[in-house]
N, C-alpha and C positions, 0 to 999 in steps of 0.2 A: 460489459466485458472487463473482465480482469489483464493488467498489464506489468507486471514487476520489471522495474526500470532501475538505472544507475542514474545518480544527479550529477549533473554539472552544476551545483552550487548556486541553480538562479530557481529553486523550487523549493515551496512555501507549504507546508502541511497542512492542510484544509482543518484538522480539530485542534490542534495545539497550536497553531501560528509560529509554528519553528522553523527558519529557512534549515533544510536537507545540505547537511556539507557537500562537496565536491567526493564524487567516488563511491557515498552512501546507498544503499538500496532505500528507494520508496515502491510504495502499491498506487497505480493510477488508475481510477475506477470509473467507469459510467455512469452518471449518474441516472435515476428513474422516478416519477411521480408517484403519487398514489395508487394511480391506473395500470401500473407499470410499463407505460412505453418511457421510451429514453429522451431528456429533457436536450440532449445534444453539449451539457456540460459534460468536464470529467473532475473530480476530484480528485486530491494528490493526501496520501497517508506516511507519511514515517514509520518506519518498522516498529516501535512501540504503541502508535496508535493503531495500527492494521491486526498488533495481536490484541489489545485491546477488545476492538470491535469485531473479532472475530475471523476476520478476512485473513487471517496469515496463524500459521500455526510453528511448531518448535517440534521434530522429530527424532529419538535416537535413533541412531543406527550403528552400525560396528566399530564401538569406540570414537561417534563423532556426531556434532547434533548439526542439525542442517534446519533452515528456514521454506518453509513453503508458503508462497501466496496461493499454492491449488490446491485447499486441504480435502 
């Protein structure tokens, strides 16, 4: 399950090791095995790494670009 959050500044980007400032959006993800049932981890993505890896995307819309983690 997909969850786009706001940090309070104690969260740590699971692929870059960057702590998320205070107020920043991150993508917090479930993570899943091989098998794909869910390992009961979540990992935590920074908006650069989420569009990176695909999980967040950049949309126009009427004079204004918005962010989505449900592309």
């Amino acid at each position: 399950m997909r969850r786009g959050c706001i940090s309070l500044g104690e969260i740590q980007c699971t692929k870059c090791n960057r702590i998320v400032p205070y107020a920043e959006r991150y993508l917090a993800i479930d993570e899943e095995n091989g098998t794909g049932t869910k390992t009961g981890e979540s990992a935590h993505y920074c908006v650069e790494c989420a569009v990176q890896k695909g999980y967040a995307t950049y949309t126009k819309g009427n004079s204004e670009q918005t962010l989505s983690f449900f592309p």
